[in-house]
N, CA, C and O atoms as a GROMACS GRO file, in nm:
protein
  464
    1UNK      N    1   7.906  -2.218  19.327
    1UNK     CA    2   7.919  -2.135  19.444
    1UNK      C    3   8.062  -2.145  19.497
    1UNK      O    4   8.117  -2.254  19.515
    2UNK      N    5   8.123  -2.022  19.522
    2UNK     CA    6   8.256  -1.994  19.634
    2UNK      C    7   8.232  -2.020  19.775
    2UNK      O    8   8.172  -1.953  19.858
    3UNK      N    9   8.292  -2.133  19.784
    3UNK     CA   10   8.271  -2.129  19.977
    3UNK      C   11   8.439  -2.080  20.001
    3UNK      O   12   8.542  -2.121  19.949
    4UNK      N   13   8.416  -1.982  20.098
    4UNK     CA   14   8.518  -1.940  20.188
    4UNK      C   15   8.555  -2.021  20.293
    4UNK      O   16   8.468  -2.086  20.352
    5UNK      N   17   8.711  -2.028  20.336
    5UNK     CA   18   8.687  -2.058  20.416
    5UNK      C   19   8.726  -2.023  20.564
    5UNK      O   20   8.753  -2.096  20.659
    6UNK      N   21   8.720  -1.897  20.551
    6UNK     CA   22   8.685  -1.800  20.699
    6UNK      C   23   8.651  -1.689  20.685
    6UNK      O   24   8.632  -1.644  20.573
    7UNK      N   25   8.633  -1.607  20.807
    7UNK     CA   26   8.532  -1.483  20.791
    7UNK      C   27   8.576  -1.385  20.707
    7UNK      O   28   8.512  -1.296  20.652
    8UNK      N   29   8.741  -1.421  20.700
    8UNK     CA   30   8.759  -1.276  20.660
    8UNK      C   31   8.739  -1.285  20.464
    8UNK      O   32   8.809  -1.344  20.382
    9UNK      N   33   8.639  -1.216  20.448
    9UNK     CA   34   8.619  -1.181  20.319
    9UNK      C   35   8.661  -1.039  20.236
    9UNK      O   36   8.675  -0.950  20.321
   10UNK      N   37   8.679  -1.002  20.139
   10UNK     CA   38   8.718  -0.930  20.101
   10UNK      C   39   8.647  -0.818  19.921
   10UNK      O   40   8.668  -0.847  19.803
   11UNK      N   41   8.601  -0.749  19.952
   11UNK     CA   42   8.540  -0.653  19.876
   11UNK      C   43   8.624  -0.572  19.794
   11UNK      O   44   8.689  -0.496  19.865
   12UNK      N   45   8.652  -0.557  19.656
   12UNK     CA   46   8.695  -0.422  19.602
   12UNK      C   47   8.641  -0.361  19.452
   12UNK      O   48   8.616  -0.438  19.359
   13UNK      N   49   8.631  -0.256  19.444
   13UNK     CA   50   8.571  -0.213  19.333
   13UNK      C   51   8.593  -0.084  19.270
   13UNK      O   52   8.601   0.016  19.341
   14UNK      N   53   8.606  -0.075  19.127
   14UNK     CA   54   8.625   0.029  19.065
   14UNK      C   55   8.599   0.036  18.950
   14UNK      O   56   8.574  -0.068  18.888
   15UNK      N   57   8.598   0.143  18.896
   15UNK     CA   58   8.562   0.196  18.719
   15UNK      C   59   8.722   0.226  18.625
   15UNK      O   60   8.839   0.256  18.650
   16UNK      N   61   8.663   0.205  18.541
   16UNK     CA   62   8.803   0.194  18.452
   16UNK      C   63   8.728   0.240  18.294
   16UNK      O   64   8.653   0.168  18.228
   17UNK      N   65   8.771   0.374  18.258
   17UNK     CA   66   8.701   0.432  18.101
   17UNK      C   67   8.808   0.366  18.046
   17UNK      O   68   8.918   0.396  18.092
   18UNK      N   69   8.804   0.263  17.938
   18UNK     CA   70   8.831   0.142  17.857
   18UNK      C   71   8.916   0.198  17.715
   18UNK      O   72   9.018   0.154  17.662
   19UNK      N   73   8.806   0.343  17.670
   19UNK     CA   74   8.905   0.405  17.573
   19UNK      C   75   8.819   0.517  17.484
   19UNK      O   76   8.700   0.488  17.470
   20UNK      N   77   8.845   0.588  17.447
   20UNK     CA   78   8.780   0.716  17.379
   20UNK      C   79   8.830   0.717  17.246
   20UNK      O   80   8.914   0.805  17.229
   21UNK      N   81   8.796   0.619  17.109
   21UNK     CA   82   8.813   0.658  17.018
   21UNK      C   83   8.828   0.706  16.911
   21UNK      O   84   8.915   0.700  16.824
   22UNK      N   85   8.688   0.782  16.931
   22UNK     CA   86   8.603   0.919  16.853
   22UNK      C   87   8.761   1.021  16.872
   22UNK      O   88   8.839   1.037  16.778
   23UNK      N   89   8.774   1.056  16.953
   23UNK     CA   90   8.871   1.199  16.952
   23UNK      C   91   8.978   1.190  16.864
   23UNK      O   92   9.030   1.282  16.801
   24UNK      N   93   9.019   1.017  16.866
   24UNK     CA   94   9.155   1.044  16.788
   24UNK      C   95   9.134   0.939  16.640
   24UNK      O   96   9.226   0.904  16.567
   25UNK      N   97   9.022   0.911  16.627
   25UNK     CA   98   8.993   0.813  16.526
   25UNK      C   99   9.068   0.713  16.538
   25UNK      O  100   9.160   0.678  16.464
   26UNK      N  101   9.006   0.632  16.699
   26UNK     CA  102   9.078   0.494  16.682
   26UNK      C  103   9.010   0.366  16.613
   26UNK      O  104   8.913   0.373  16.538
   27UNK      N  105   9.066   0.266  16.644
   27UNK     CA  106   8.981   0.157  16.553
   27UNK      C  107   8.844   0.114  16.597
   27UNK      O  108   8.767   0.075  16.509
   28UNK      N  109   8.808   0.115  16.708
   28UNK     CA  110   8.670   0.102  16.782
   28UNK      C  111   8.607   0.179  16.685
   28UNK      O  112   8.519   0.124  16.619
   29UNK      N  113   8.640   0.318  16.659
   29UNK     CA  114   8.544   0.446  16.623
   29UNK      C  115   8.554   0.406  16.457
   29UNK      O  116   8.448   0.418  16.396
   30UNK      N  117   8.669   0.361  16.380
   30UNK     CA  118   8.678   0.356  16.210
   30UNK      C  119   8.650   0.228  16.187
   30UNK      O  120   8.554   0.204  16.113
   31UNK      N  121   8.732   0.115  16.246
   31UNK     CA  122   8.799  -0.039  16.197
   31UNK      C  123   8.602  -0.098  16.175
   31UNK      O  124   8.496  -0.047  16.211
   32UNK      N  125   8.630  -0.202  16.112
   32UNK     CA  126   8.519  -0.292  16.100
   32UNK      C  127   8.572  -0.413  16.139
   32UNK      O  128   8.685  -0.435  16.182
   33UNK      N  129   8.481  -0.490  16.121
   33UNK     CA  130   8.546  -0.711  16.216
   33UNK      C  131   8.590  -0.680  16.360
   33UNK      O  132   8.579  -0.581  16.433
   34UNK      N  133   8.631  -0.775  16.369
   34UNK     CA  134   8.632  -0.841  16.578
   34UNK      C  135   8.750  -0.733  16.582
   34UNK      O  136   8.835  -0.701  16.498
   35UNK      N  137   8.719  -0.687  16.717
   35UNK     CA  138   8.832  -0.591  16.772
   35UNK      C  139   8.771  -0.599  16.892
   35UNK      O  140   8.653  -0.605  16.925
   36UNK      N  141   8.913  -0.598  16.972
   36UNK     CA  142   8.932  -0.635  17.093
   36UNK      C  143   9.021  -0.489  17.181
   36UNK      O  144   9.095  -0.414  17.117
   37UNK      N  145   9.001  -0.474  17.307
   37UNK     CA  146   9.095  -0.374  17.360
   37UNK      C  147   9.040  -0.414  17.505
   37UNK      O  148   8.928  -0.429  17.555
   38UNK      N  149   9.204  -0.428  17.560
   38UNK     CA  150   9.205  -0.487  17.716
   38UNK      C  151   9.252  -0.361  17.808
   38UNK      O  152   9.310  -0.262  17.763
   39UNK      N  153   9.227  -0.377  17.913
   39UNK     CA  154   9.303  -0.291  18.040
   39UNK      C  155   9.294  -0.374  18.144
   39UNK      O  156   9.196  -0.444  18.173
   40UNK      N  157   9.465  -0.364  18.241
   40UNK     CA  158   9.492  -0.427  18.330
   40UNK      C  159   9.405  -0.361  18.385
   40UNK      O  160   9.365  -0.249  18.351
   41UNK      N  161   9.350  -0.462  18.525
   41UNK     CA  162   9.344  -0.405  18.635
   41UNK      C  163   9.377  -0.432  18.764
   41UNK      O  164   9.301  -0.527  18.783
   42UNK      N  165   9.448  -0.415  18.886
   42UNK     CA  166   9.507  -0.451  18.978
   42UNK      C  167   9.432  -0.385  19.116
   42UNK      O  168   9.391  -0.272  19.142
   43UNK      N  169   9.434  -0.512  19.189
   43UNK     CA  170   9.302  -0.514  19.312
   43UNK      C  171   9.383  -0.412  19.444
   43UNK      O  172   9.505  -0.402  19.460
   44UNK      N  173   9.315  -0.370  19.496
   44UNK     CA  174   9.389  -0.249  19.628
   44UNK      C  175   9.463  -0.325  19.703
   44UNK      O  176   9.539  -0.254  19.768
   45UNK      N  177   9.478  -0.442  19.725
   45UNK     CA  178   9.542  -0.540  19.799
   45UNK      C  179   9.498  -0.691  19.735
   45UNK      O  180   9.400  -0.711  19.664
   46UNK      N  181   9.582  -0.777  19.775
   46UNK     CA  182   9.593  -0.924  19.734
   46UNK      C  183   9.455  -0.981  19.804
   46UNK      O  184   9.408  -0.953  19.915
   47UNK      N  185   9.397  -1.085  19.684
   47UNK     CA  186   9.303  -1.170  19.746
   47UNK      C  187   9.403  -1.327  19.783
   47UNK      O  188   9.516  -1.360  19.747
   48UNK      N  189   9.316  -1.388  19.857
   48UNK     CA  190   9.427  -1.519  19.932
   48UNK      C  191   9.405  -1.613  19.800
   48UNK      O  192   9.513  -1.650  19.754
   49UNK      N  193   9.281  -1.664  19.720
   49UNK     CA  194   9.290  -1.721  19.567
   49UNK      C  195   9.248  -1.604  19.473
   49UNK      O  196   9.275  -1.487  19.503
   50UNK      N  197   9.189  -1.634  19.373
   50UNK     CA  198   9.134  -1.567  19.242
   50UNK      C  199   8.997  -1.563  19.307
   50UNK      O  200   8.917  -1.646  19.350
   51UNK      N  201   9.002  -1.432  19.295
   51UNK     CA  202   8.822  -1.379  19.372
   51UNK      C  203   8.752  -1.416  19.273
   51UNK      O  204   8.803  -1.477  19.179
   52UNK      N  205   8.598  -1.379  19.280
   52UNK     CA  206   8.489  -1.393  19.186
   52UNK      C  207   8.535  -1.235  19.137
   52UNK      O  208   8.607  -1.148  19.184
   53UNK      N  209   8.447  -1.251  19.010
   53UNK     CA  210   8.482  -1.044  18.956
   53UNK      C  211   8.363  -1.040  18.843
   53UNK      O  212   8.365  -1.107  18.740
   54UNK      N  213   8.252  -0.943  18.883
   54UNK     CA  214   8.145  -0.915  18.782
   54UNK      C  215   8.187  -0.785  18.732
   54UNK      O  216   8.213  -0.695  18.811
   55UNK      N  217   8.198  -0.767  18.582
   55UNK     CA  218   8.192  -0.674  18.529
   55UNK      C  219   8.080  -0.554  18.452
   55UNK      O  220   8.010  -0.619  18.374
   56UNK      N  221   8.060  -0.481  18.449
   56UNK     CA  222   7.915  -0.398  18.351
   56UNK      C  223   7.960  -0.286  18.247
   56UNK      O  224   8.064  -0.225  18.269
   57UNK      N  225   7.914  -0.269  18.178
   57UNK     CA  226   7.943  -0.155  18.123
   57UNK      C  227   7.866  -0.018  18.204
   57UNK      O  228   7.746  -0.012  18.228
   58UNK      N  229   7.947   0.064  18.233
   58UNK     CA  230   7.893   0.163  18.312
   58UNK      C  231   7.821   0.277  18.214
   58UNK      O  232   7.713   0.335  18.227
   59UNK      N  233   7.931   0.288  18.103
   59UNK     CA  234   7.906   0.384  17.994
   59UNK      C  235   7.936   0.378  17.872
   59UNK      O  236   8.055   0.347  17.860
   60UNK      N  237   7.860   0.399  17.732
   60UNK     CA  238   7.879   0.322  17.641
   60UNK      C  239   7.826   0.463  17.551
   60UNK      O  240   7.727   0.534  17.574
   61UNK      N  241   7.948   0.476  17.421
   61UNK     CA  242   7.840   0.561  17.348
   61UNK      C  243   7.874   0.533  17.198
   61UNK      O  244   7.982   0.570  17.151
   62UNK      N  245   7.771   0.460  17.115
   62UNK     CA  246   7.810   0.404  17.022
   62UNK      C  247   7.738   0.491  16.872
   62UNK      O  248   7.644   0.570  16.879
   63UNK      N  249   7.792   0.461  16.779
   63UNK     CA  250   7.710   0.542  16.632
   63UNK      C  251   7.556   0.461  16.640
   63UNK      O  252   7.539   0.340  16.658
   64UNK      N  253   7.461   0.560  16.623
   64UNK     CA  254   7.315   0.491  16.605
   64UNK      C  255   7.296   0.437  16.497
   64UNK      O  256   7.208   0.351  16.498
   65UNK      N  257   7.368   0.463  16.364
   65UNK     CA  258   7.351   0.408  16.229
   65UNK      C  259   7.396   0.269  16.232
   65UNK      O  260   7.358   0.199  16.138
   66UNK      N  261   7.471   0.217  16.322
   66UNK     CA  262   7.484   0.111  16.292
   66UNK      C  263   7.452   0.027  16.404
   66UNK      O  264   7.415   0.082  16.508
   67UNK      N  265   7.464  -0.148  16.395
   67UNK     CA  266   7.419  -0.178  16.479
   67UNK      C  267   7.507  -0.192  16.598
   67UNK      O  268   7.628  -0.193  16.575
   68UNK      N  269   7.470  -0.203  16.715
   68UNK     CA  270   7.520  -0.199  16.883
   68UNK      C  271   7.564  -0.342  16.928
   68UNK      O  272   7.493  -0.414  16.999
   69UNK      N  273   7.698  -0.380  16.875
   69UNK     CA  274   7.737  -0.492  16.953
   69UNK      C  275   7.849  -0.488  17.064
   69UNK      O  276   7.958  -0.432  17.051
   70UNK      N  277   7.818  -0.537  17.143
   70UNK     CA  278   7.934  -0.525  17.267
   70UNK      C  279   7.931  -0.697  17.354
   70UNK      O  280   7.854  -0.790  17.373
   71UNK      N  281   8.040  -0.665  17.378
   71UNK     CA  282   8.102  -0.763  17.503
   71UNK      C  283   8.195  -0.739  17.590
   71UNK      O  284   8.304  -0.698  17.548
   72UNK      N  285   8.178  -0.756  17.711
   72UNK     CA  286   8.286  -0.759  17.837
   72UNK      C  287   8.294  -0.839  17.924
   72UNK      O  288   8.198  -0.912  17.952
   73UNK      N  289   8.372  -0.844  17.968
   73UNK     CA  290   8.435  -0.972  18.030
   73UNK      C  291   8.542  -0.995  18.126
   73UNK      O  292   8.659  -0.992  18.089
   74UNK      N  293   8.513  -1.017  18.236
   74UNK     CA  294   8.698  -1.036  18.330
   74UNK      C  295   8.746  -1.126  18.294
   74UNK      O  296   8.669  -1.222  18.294
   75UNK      N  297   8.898  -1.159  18.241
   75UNK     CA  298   8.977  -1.206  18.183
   75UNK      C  299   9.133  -1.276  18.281
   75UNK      O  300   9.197  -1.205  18.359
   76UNK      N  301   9.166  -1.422  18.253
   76UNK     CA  302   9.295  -1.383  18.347
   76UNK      C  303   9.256  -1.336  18.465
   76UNK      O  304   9.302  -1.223  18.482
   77UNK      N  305   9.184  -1.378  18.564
   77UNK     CA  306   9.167  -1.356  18.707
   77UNK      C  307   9.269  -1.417  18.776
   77UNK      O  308   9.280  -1.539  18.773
   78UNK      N  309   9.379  -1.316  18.865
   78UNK     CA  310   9.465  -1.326  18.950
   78UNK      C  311   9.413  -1.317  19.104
   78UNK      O  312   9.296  -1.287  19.130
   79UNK      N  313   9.496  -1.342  19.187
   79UNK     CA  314   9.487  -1.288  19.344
   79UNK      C  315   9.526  -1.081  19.310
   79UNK      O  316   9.484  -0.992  19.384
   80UNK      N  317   9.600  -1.062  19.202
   80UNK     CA  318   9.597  -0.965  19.246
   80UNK      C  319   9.570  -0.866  19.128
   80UNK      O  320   9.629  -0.758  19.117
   81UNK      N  321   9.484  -0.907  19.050
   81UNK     CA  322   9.410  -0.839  18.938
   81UNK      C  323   9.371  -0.951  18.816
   81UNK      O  324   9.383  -1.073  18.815
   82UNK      N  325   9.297  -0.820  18.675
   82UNK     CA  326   9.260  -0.922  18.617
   82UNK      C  327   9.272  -0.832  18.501
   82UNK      O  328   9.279  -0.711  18.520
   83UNK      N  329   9.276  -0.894  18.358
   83UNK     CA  330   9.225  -0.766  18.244
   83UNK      C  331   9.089  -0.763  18.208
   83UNK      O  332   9.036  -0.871  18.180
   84UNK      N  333   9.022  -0.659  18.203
   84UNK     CA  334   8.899  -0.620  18.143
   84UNK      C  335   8.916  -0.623  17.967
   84UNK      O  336   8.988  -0.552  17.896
   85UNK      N  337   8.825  -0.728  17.931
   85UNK     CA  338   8.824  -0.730  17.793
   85UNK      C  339   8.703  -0.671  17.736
   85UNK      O  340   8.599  -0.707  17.792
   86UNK      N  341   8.686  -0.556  17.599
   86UNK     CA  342   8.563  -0.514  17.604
   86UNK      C  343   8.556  -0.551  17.436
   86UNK      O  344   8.653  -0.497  17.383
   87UNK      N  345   8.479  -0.620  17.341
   87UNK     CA  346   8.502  -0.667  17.227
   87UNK      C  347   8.330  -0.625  17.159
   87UNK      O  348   8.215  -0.657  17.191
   88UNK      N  349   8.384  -0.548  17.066
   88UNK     CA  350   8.289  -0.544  16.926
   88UNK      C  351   8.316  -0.619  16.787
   88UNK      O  352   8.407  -0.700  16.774
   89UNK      N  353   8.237  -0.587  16.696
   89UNK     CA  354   8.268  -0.661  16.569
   89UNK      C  355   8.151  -0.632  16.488
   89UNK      O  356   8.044  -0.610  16.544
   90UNK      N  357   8.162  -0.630  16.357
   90UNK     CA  358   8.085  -0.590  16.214
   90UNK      C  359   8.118  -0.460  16.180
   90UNK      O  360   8.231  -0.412  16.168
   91UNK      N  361   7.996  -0.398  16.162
   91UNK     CA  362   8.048  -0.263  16.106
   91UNK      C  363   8.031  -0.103  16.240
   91UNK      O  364   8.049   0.018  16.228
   92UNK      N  365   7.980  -0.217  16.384
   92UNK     CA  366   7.970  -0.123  16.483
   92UNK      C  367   8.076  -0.050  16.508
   92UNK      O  368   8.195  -0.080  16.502
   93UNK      N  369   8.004   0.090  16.546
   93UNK     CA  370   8.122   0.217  16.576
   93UNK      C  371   8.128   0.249  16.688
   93UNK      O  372   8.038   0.332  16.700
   94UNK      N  373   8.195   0.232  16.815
   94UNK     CA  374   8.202   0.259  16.947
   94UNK      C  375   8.257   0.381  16.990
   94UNK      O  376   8.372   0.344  17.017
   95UNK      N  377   8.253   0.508  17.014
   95UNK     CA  378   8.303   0.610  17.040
   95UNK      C  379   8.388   0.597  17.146
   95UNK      O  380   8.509   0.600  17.122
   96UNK      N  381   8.332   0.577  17.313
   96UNK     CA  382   8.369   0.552  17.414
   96UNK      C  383   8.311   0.449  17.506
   96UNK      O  384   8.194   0.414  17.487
   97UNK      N  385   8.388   0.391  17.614
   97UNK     CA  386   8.303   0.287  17.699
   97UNK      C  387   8.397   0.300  17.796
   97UNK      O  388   8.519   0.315  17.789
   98UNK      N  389   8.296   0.288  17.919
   98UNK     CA  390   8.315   0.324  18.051
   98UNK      C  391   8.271   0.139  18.178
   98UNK      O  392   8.165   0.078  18.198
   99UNK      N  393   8.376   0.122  18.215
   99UNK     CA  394   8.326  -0.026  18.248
   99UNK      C  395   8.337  -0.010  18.426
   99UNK      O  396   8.437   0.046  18.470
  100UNK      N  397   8.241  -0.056  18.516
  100UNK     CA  398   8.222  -0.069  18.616
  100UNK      C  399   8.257  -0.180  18.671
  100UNK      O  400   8.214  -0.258  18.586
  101UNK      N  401   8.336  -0.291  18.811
  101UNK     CA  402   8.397  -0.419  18.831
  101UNK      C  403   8.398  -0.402  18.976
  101UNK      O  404   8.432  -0.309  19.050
  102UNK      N  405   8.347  -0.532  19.000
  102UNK     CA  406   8.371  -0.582  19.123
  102UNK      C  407   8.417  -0.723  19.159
  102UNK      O  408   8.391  -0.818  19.085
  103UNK      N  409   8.497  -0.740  19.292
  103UNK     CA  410   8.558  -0.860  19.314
  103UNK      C  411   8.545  -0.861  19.435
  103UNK      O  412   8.566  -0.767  19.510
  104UNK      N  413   8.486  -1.038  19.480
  104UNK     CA  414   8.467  -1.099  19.590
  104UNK      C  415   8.560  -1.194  19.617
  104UNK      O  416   8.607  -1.264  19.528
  105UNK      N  417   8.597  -1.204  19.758
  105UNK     CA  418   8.708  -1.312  19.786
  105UNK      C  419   8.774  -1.351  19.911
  105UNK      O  420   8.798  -1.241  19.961
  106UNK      N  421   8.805  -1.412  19.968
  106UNK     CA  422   8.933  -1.468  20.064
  106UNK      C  423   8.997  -1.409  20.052
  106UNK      O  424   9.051  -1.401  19.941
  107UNK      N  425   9.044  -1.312  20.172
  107UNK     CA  426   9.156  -1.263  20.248
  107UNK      C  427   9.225  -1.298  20.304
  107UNK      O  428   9.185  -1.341  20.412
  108UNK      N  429   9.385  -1.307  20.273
  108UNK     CA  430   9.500  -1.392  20.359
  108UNK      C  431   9.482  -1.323  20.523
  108UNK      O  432   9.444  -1.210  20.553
  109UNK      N  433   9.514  -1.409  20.591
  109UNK     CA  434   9.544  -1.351  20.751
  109UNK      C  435   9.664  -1.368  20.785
  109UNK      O  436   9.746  -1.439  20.727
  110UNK      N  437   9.687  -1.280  20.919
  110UNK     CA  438   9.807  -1.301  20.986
  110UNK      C  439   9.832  -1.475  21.048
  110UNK      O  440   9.934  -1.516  21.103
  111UNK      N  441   9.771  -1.512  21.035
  111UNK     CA  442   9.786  -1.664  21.134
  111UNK      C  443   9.797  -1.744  21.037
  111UNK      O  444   9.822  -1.858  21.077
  112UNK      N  445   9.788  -1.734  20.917
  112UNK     CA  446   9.797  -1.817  20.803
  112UNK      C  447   9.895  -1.894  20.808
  112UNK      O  448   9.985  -1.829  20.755
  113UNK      N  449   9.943  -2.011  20.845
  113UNK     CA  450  10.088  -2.077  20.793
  113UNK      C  451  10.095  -2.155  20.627
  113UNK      O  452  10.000  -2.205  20.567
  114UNK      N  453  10.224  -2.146  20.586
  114UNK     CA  454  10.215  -2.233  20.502
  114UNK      C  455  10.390  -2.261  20.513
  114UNK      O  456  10.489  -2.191  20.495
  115UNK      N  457  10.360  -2.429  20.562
  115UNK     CA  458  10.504  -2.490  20.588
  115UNK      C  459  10.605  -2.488  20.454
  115UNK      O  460  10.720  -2.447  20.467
  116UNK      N  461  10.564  -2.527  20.345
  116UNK     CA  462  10.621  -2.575  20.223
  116UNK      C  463  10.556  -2.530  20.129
  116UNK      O  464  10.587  -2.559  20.014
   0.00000   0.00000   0.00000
């Protein structure tokens, strides 16, 4: 568990389409073995540490002939972003994927000091 430690907490959230590789025959859509493809993402404003951050796949559209493996993941969690990692592998064919993220956290304040 995150204990805060004051009221002010902080919410942000957004979608991020990860990559479309059907259109241009990228490696998601041809390659076979572990493949990986990241996207930054950067929070609307600074959290005061490294927030919590749940990720989902929002949208996913993969070849039915083969089998459906996926993974995602927030990666590198900053105060002021993180990369979304989305990873397949074997002979799965991923067309497109659409990833949904949220982050919880401590908000710096105006009264904040920090001497040193």
């Amino acid at each position: 568990m995150k204990r805060l430690r004051n009221h002010l907490v902080g919410l942000d959230e957004g979608s991020v389409v990860m990559f479309s590789d059907f259109e241009d025959g990228g490696d998601m859509w041809t390659g076979t073995g572990p493949r990986l493809r990241r996207r930054a993402v950067s929070f609307s404003e600074s959290f005061r540490s490294p927030p919590t951050v749940m990720v989902s796949l929002a949208m996913f559209d993969m070849d039915q002939k083969t089998n459906q493996r996926a993974d995602i993941a927030a990666e590198n969690i900053t105060e002021e972003g993180f990369d979304l990692a989305f990873r397949t592998w074997g002979d799965t064919r991923v067309a497109r994927v659409r990833a949904n993220w949220f982050a919880m956290g401590e908000l710096g304040h105006e009264d904040d000091w920090e001497l040193y």
